[in-house]
N, C-alpha and C positions, 0 to 999 in steps of 0.2 A: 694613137694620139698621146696616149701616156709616156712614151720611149721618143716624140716631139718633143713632148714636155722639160722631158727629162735632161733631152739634149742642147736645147735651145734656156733652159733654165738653169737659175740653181737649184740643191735640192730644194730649200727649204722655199721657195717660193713655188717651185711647183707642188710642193707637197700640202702648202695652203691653200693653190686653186682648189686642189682635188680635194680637198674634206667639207668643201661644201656639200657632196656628196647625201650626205645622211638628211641634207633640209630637201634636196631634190628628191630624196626617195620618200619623205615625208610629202610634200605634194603629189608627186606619182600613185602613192598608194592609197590616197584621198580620191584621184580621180579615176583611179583603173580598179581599187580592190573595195573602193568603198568605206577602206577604214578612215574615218574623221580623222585626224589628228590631234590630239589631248596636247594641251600646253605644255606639259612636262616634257614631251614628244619633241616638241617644236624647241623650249629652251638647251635643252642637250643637246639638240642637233648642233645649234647656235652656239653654244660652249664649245662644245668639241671643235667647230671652226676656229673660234677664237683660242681657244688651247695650242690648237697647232701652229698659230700664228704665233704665239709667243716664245711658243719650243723651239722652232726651225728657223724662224725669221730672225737677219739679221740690217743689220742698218744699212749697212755695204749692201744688200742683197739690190740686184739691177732687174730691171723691168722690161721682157722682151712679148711685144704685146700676140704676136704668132706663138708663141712657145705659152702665153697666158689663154691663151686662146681653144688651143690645143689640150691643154689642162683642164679646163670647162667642158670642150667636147667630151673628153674621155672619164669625167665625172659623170656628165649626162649618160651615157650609151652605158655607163656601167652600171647608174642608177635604173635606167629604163630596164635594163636587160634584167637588173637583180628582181625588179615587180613583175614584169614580164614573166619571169621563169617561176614565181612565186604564183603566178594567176593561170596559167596553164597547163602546170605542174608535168612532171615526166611520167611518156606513157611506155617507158621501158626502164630495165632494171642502171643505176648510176654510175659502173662503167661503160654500158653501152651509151648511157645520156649524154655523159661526161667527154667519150671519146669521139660522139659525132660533132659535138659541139666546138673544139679544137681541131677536128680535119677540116668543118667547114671554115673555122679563124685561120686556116692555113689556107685552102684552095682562094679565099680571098685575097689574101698578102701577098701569094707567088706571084702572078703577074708583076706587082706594083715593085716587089721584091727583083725581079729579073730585071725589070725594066728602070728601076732606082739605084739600087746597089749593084757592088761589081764583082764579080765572080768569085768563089772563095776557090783559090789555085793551090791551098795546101794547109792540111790540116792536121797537128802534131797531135799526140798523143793526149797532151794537155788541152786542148782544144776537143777533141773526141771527149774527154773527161765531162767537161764542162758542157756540152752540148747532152749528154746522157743527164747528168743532174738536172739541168734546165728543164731536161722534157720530162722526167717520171717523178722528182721529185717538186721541183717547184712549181710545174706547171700539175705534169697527171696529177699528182696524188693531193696536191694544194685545194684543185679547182672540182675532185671529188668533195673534199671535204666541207668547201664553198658549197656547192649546191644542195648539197645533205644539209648545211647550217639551214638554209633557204628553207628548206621543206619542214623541218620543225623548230624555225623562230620566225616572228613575223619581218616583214620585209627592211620597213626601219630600225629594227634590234639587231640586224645583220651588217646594214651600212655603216652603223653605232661602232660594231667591230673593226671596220676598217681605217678609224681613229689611232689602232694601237699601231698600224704599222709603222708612221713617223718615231712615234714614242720608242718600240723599237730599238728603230735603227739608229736612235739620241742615246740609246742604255747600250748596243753592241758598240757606238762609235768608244763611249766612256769606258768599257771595260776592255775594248780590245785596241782599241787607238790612245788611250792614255787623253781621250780628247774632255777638258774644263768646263764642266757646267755653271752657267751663269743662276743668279737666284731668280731672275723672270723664265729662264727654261726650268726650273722646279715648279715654279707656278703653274708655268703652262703644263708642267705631265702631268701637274695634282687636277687641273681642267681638265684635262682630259680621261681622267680615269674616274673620275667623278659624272661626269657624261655617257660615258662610256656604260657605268655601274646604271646610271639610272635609265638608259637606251633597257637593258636589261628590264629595267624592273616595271617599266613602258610594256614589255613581253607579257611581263607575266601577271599585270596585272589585265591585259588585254585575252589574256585565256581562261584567268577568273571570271569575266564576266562571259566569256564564248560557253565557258560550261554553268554556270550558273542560267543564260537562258535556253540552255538544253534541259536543265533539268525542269525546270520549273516554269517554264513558257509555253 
């Protein structure tokens, strides 16, 4: 849904479906983990959307309602999946967790993959290259680190994170593309790192109170 999005969109407008993201995992984890959700919870998530709405978005930006669509889905399934894996937690050590959880993201795509796209008939060296980083570094070693996040921070302080990747790739485009920041895309990174910050601090003050009524309840 997300590589939909991506195709079917521009970035910056798929990049605002998806950061609704963090208010869906604030519902999720209201109705599957039982955590309430504290206003502070709820306003940051809402910042952070709006934040990235002002970083990415542009006027020109066009409206492809499949490709908006698609961006939604793949907010939801990754919200669901991030409480999900937050509420069931791993009953093996997190390469083994990590690398069954990417065979079976793979045994699903191959069909739809064989059956969609068209056969890859030659593969240079650069293209070898590029498929090894993709798989150990962006994906393995990323989506280790993703589900280690998962298990010691709470569910919405993790989707909170997923706020910086527009921001990002707004500071890689400006330092390595020479590309002009507008002063509403200032705005919007100072929302979103502020969001972001208090997603955090949503964490920890919700382990303040987990051990406070450990001790004393």
């Amino acid at each position: 849904m997300l590589f939909v999005a991506a195709y079917r969109l521009p970035g910056g407008v798929a990049a605002t479906a998806g950061a609704i993201q963090p208010l869906l995992v604030v519902i999720f984890s209201w109705l599957l983990l039982g955590d309430k959700p504290s206003k502070r919870s709820i306003m940051a998530a809402i910042a952070g959307f709006i934040g990235v709405g002002l970083l990415v978005l542009s006027p020109a930006a066009r409206l492809d309602w499949i490709g908006i669509g698609a961006a939604i889905a793949g907010a939801v399934t990754m919200g669901l999946g991030t409480t999900l894996t937050k509420r069931w937690k791993r009953p093996v050590s997190l390469l083994v967790f990590t690398a069954w959880q990417l065979a079976i993201g793979g045994i699903i795509l191959l069909p739809i993959a064989l059956v969609v796209e068209k056969p890859l008939t030659h593969l240079s060296v650069t293209n070898l290259l590029g498929f090894v980083y993709l798989g150990l570094v962006v994906t393995g070693l990323a989506y280790m680190l993703w589900f280690r996040g998962i298990e010691r921070l709470k569910a919405t302080a993790v989707s909170c994170l997923g706020l910086m990747s527009p921001l990002v790739a707004t500071l890689m485009g400006f330092i390595v593309l020479h590309q002009t920041l507008m002063p509403i895309q200032l705005i919007g990174a100072a929302i979103v790192l502020v969001s972001v910050l208090v997603g955090q601090q949503t964490n920890r003050l919700g382990d303040r109170s987990t051990t406070f009524k450990r001790n004393f309840l």
